[in-house]
C-alpha positions in Angstrom: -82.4 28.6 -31.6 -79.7 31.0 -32.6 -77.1 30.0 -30.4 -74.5 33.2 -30.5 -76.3 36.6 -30.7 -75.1 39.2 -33.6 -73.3 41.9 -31.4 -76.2 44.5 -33.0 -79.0 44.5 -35.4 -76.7 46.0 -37.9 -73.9 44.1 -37.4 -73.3 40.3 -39.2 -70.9 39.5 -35.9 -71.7 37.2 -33.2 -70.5 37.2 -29.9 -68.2 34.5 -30.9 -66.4 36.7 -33.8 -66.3 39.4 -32.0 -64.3 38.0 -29.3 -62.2 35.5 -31.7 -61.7 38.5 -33.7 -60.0 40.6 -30.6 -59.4 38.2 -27.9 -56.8 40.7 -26.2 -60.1 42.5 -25.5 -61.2 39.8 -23.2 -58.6 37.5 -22.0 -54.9 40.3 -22.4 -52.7 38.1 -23.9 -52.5 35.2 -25.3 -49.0 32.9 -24.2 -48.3 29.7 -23.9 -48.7 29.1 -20.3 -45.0 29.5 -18.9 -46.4 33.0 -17.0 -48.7 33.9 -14.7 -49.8 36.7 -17.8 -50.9 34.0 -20.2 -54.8 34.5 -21.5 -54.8 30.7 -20.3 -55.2 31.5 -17.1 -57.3 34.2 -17.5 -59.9 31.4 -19.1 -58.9 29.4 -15.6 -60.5 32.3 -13.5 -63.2 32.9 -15.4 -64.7 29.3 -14.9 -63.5 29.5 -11.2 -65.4 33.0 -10.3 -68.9 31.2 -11.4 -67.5 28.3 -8.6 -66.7 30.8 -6.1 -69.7 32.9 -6.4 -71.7 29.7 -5.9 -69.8 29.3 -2.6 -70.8 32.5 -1.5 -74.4 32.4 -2.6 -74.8 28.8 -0.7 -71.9 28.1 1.3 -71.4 25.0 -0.7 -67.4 24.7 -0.1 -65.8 22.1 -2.4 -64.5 22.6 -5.9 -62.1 20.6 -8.0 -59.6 21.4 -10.2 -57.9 18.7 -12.6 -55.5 19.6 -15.3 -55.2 16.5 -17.6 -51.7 16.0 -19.9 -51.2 20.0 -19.3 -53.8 20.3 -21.9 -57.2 20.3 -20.6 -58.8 22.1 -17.4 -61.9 20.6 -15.3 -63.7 22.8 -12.9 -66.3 21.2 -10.7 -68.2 22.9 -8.1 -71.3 21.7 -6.1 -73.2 24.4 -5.7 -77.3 25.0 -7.3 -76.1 23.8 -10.7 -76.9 25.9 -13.8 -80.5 25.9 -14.6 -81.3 23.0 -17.2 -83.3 24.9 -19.5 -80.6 27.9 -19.4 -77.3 25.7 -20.2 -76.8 26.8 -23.9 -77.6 30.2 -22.7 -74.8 30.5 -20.4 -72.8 29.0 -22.4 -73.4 31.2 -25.6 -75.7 34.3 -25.2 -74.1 37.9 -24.2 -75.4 37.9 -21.3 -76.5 34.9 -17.8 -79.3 37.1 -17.1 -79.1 36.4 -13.2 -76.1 38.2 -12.5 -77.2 41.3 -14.5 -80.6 41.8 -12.4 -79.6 39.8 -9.3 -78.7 42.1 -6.2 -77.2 38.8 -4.9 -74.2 39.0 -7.3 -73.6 42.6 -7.3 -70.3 41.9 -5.6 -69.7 39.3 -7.8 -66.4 39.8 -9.8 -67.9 39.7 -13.5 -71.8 40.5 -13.0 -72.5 40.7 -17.0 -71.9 36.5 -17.1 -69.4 36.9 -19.8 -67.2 34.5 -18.7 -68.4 31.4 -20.0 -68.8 32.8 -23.7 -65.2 34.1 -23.4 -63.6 30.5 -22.5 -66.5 28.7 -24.7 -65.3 30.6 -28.1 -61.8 30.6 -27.5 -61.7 26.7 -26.5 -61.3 24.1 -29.5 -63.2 21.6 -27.3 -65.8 22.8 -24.5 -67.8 20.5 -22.0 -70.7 22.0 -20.1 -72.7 20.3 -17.5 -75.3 21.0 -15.0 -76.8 18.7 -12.2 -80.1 19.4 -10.7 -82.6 16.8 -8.7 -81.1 13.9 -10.4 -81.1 15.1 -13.6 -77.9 16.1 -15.5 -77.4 18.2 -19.0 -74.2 18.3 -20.8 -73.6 20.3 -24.0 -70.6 19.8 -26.0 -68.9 22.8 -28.5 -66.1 22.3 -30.5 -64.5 26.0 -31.5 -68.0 27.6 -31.0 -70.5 25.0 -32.2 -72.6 22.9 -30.8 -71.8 18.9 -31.3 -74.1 17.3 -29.0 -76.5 18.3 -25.9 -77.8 14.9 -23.7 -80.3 15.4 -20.7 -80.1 11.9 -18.8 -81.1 10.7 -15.1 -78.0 11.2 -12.5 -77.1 10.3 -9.1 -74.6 12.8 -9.1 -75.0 16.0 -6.5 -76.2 19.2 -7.5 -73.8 21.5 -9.1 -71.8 22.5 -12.3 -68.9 20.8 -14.5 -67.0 23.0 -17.0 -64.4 21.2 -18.9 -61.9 22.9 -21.8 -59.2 22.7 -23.8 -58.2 26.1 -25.2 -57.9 26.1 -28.9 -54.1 25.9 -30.2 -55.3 28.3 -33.1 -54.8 30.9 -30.5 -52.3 29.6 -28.0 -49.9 27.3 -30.0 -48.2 24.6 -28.1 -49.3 25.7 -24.4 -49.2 23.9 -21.3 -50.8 24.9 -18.0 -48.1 24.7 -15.4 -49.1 23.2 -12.0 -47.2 26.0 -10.1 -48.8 28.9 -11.3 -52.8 27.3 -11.5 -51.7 26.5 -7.7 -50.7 29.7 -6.8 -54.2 31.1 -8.8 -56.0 28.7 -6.6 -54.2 29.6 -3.3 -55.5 33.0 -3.8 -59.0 32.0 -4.1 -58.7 30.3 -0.9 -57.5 33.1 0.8 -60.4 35.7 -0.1 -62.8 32.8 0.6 -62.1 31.5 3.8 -64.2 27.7 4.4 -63.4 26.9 0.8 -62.3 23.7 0.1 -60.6 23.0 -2.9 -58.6 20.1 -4.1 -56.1 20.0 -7.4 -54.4 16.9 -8.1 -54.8 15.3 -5.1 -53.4 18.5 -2.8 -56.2 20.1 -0.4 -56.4 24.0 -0.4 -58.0 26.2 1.8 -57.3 29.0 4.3 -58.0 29.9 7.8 -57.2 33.6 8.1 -57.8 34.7 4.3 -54.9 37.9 3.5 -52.8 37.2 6.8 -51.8 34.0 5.3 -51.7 35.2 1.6 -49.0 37.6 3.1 -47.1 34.9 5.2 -47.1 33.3 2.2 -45.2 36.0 -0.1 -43.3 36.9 2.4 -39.5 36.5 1.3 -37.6 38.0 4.1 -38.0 38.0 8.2 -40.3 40.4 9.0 -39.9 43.2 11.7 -43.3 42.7 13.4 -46.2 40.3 13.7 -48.1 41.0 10.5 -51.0 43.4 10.8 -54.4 41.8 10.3 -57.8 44.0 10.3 -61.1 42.9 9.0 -64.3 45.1 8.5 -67.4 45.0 6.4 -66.4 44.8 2.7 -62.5 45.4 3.3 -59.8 43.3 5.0 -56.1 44.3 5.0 -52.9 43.0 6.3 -49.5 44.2 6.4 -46.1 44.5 8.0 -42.8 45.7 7.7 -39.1 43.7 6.7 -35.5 45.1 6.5 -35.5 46.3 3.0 -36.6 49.5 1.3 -39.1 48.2 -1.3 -42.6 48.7 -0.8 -45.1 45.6 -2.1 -48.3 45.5 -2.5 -50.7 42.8 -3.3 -54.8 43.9 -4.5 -57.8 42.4 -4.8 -61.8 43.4 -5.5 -64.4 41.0 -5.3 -61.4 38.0 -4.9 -60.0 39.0 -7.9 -56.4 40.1 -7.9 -55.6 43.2 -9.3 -51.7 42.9 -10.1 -52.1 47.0 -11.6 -53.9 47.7 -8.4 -56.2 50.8 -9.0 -58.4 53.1 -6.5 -58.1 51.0 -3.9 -54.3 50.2 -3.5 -54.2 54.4 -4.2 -56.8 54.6 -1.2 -54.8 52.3 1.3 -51.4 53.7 0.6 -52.9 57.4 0.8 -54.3 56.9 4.5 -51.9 53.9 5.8 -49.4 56.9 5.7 -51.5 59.7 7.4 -52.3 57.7 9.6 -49.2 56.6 10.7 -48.0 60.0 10.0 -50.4 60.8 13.0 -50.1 58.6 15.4 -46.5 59.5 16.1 -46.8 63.1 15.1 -44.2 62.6 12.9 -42.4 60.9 9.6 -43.2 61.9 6.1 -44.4 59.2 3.5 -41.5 58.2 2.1 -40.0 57.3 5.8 -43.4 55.4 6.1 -43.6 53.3 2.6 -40.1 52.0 2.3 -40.2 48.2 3.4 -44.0 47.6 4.1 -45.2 44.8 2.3 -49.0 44.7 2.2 -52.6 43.2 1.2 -55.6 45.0 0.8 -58.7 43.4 -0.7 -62.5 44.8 -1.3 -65.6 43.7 -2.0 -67.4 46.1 -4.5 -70.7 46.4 -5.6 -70.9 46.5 -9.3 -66.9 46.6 -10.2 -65.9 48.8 -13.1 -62.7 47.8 -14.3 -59.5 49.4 -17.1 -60.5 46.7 -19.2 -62.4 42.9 -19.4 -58.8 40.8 -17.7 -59.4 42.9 -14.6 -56.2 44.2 -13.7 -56.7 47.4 -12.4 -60.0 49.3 -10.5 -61.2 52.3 -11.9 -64.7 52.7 -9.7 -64.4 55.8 -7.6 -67.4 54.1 -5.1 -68.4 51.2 -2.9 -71.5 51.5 -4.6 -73.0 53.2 -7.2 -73.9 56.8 -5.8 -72.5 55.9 -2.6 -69.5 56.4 -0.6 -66.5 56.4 -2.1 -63.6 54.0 -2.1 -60.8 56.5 -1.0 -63.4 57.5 1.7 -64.5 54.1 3.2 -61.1 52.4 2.8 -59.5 55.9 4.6 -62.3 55.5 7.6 -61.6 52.2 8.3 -58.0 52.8 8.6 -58.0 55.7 10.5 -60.2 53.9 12.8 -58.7 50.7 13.1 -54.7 50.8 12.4 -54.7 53.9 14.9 -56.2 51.8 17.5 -54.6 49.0 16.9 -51.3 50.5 17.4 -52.5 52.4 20.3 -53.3 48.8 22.0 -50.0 47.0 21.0 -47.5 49.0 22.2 -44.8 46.5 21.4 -45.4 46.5 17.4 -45.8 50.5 17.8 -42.4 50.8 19.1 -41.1 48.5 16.4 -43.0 50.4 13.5 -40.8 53.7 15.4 -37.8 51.8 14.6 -37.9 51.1 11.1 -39.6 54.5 10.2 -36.6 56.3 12.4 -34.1 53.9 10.0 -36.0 54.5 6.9 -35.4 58.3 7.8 -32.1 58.2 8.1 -31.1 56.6 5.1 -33.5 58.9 3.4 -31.4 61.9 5.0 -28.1 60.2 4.4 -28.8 60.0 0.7 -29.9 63.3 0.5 -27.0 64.9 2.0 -24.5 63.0 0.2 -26.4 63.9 -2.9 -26.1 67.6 -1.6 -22.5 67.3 -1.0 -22.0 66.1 -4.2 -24.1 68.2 -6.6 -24.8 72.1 -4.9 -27.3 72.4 -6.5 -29.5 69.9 -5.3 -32.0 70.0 -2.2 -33.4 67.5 0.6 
């Protein structure tokens, strides 16, 4: 068996060249690990989606995470396991097959399976292992090819093992740094609350998924209780603090979009007409200044700028359906309004920072006005 597919009939790539050839395509850039940017971790997230999606498909809630000498990432998961007879297939071929024609993992974050072939051809060594029934298969690549594949009896449970060491032909001296893969993994525990994972001995997991990514970011007091409002496919959170900068945080499918995309546009759109109408005054830029804010999605088949998935670009929550700006704008209408209508007390602080954020808006203008004639509010 051919295991990497030419990329056409008329071509003499493979998979494997092609994404050797133009990595950037799949995985941004490349780094050695010292930012959250590097391609590294990219290759990290890729392995974990196929762990998380297990999770959700089966509510299997452990997964472990072991870096070894900085070097040399283990993912391990206890979910169905990969199918025996399909392991060098999801490990090489274009495509996993079930995530293309499964409506089960439409609302997975990467549905065409590529992940696997991305950190397989870009890793100079590259375990994979499936457990099923008491039997376990582990194939073995170095840079691409194949150096052993073992099908033995097992006592171990059911589930998946992915080990690999990203090739230093690409990355040069790298290291993964602890602080970042924890802050990677945090995340994943947010959007997935029940899951368990433990790195290096430390226990992750969340109770109350964006409301305590937010607590988490947060860097100054805030003004109110943060905001927390759950729905079918959406979940947002947010609050206000003392400075002027607005922050947002974005995610589809428990992938964090750091670009944001139609979603972010869709929240900050209607989180300010809404607002806007509930006091029957204050323009958007009394209403922006200061929030700090999460919104994450869950989005049948995904359409992203580009394979490291930094930024939505589908304009629906499903194909042909209703549209993001439209389902994310309902749900806020609906539910911010009403909240604020029930808790008077945050209302009344929300008045106060958007009456401060006015008048500093005002004061610069008019200073700018005394200063320059020619210039307007």
């Amino acid at each position: 068996m051919e295991l990497w597919d030419k990329m056409s009939e008329t071509s003499s790539l493979t998979l494997r060249d092609h994404i050797c050839i133009r990595p950037r395509l799949y995985i941004g850039h490349f780094g050695d690990g010292s930012t959250y940017e590097s391609g590294l971790y990219d290759m990290l997230k890729e392995i974990l989606n196929n762990s998380v999606d297990e999770f959700r498909m089966t509510g299997e809630n452990r997964i472990e995470v072991t870096i070894n000498d900085g070097r040399v990432a283990t993912i391990r998961d206890y979910g169905r396991g990969i199918p025996l007879e399909k392991l060098l297939h999801y490990a090489c071929k274009p495509y996993g097959g079930e995530k293309i024609d499964s409506e089960r993992f439409r609302r997975t974050i990467d549905p065409t399976g590529l992940g696997l072939k991305i950190v397989n051809a870009l890793s100079q060594r590259f375990e994979i292992q499936g457990f099923q029934d008491g039997n376990a298969r582990k194939a073995v690549f170095e840079r691409g090819q194949l150096i052993s594949d073992i099908t033995e009896k097992t006592q171990a449970n059911n589930g998946t093992s992915v080990i690999f060491e990203p090739d230093n032909l690409f990355f040069g001296s790298y290291r993964f740094h602890t602080d970042i893969v924890q802050n990677i993994l945090r995340h994943i525990a947010y959007m997935n609350v029940g899951l368990s994972i433990d790195f290096m001995g430390q226990h992750i997991c969340s109770n109350h998924g964006v409301k305590d990514l937010l607590e988490a970011r947060l860097t100054s007091d805030t003004l109110y209780p943060v905001i927390h409002l759950k729905g079918k496919d959406i979940e947002i959170a947010f609050t206000h603090v003392e400075e002027y900068d607005d922050i947002y945080y974005s995610f589809v499918n428990g992938r964090e979009t750091p670009l944001g995309g139609t979603h972010l546009e869709a929240f900050k759109y209607y989180i300010t007409r809404t607002i806007h109408f509930f006091y029957d005054r204050f323009k958007p830029a009394d209403i922006l200044p200061g929030i700090v804010a999460v919104v994450s999605t869950q989005v049948q088949d995904p359409v992203f700028e580009s394979q490291t998935k930094t930024k939505l670009g589908s304009y629906s929550m499903v194909p042909n359906g209703i549209s993001i700006k439209k389902y994310i704008g309902d749900f806020i209408k609906q539910e911010v309004y009403h909240y604020l209508y029930t808790h008077a007390d945050i209302a009344e602080a929300i008045d106060r920072k958007m009456i401060k954020n006015r008048r500093k808006r005002k004061g610069v203008s008019i200073l700018l006005t005394k200063s320059d004639p020619m210039s307007t509010l």
